[in-house]
C-alpha positions, -999 to 999 in steps of 0.1 A, spaced: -30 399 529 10 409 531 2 414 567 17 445 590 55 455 587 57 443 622 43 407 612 64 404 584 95 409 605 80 385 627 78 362 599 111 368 583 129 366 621 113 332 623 121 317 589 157 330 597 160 312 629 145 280 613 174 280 585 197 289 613 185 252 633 181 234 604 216 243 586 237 216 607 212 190 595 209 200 561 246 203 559 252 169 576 227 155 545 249 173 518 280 165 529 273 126 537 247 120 514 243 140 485 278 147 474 286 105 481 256 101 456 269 123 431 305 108 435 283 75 425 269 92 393 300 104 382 320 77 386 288 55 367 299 73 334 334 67 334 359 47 319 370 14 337 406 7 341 419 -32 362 431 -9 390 409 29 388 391 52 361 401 68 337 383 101 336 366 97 302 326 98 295 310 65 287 277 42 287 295 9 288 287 6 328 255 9 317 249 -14 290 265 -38 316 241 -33 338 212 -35 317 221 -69 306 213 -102 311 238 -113 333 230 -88 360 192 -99 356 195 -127 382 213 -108 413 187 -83 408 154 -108 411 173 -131 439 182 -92 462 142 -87 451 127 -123 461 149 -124 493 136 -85 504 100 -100 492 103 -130 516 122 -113 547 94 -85 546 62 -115 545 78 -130 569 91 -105 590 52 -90 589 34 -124 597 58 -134 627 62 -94 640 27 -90 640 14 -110 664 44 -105 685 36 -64 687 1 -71 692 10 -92 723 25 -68 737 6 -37 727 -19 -59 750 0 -66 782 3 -47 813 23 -19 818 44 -42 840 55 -72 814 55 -47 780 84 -28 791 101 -62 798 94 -78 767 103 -43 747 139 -48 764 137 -84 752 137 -73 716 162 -46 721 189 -68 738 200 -83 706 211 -51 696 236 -49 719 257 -72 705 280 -62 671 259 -67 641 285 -95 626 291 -116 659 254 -121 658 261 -133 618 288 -159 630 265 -170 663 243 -184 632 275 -198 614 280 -215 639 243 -226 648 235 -239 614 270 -256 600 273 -292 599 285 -297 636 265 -265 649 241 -267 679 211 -275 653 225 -306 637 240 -322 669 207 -316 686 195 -336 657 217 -361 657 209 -366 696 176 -366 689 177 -392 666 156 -371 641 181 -376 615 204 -396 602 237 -373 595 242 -339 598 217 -317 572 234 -289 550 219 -257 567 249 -233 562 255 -218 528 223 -225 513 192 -197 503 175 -212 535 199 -197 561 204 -163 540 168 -158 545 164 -172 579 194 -146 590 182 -119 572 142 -124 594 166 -124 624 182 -92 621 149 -72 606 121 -89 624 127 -59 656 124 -34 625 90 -44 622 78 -53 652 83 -14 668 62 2 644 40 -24 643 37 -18 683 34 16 677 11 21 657 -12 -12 676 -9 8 709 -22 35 702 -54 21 687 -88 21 709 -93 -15 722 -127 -3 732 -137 -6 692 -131 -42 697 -159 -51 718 -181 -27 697 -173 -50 670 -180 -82 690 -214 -64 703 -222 -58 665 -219 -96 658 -184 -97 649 -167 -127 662 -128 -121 668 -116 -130 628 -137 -101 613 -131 -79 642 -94 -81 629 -95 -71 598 -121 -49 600 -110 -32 630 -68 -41 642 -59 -42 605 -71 -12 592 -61 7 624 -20 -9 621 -16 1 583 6 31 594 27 7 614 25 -18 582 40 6 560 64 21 581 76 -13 587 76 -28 551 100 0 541 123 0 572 128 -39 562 123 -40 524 147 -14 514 177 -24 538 167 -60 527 172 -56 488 211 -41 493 221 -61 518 257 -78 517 271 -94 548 245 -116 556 247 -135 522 284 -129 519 289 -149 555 254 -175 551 253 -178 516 268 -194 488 284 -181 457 260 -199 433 236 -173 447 254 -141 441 230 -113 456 234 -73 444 246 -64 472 277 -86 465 282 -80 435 286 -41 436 310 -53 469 335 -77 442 336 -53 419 348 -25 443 369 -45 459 388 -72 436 407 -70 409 402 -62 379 381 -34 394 349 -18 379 339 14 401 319 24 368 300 -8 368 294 -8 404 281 28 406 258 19 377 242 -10 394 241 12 430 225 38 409 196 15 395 192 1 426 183 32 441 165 43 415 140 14 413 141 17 459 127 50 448 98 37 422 87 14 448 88 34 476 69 62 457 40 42 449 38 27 484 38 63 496 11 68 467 -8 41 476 -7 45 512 -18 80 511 -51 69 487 -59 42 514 -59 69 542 -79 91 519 -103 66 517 -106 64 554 
């Protein structure tokens, strides 16, 4: 039913105030996120030139992109998201459950723990570990004192230290939802379980896992997807025989001859195929919690 003239003022009144609330947010979106993406797929059908664009319609960006040289940065930016989230999600885990456990007294503590590196700018972090991992870094001369190896090991500038970086500055992005999402779960089910027969393997994944997948997907995303495009950490740790998307939509902004067209193509399929897989996690996530 339409309801009373009175109710649908009601209504209206409240739908206006909600648009009213809402319209610095949605603006903020527009302004500094759709209309940068639509700059993106403008500029992805245009014309390159060595120092701009020249405003005239073409597909060469894209049959660029959808060649085989690109092929490579894609699947490295794809294993090296693949690996920092596996890892990230076997080495966070434990760590939230530990302290979803503790007292009230040390979880706080070891929640400030986590947040501390934060703190510090994202790319002096970067060069502590340039400066950890190269030849006569902290690692090797402990080594060397050690007498564990023989002369220094090459650590810096290798796929090694772009995905041991990368774990480093995503692990906390999976460890708070992880933590949320284990501290909110009944502990009491647990000893159900173990009264049931369970000993404490089954009592995990049929009881802890199951109970954490909201915190598993919210934490896959917030470290796959940043993952896949990132630049600095393999621009500063890496090596340029491993040449990473993120980097290569960076050179081709930045040096010359410039390819805006080219780089908006490949930012453009990179978000396109961040959408595809986050759709069907979403998908897949929602018929798991269906199923529940």
């Amino acid at each position: 039913m339409a309801g009373t003239p009175t109710e649908v003022r009601i209504h209206k009144k409240k739908n206006t105030h909600s648009w009213i609330l809402s319209a610095p947010v949605i603006s903020w979106l527009v302004i500094f996120f759709l209309v940068p993406y639509f700059i993106i797929v403008l500029y992805s059908f245009l014309t390159t030139t060595i120092y701009d664009v020249k405003f005239q319609f073409s597909l060469e960006a894209f049959r660029q992109v959808f060649s085989p040289t690109y092929l490579r940065p894609f699947m490295l930016a794809f294993r090296l998201a693949f690996w920092t989230t596996l890892l990230c999600l076997l080495l966070g885990y434990p760590v939230a459950y530990y302290i979803a456990r503790s007292s009230a007294r040390f979880k706080n503590t070891f929640l400030l723990l986590i947040i501390i590196p934060f703190w510090t700018n994202f790319i002096i972090r970067i060069f502590s570990w340039r400066v950890f991992l190269s030849t006569n870094g902290v690692l090797n001369e402990l080594l060397l004192f050690l007498n564990m190896i023989d002369q220094p090991l090459r650590l810096l500038r290798t796929d090694f230290a772009v995905i041991l970086v990368t774990v480093y500055v995503y692990l906390p992005y999976m460890i708070f939802p992880l933590y949320s999402a284990i501290e909110k779960m009944d502990f009491t089910l647990l000893d159900a379980a173990k009264d049931l027969g369970a000993n404490e393997v089954l009592s995990f994944f049929k009881v802890t896992l199951p109970l954490s997948k909201e915190g598993i997907f919210s934490g896959i995303i917030l470290v796959f997807i940043p993952a896949l495009g990132t630049y600095i950490i393999p621009h500063l740790v890496g090596h340029q025989n491993s040449l990473f998307i993120g980097q290569i939509i960076t050179y081709k902004i930045k040096n010359i001859p410039r390819n805006w067209p080219v780089a908006s193509a490949l930012s453009l399929v990179l978000l396109v195929l961040v959408s595809v897989i986050l759709f069907f996690l979403t998908r897949r996530y929602k018929r798991e919690r269906s199923r529940q």
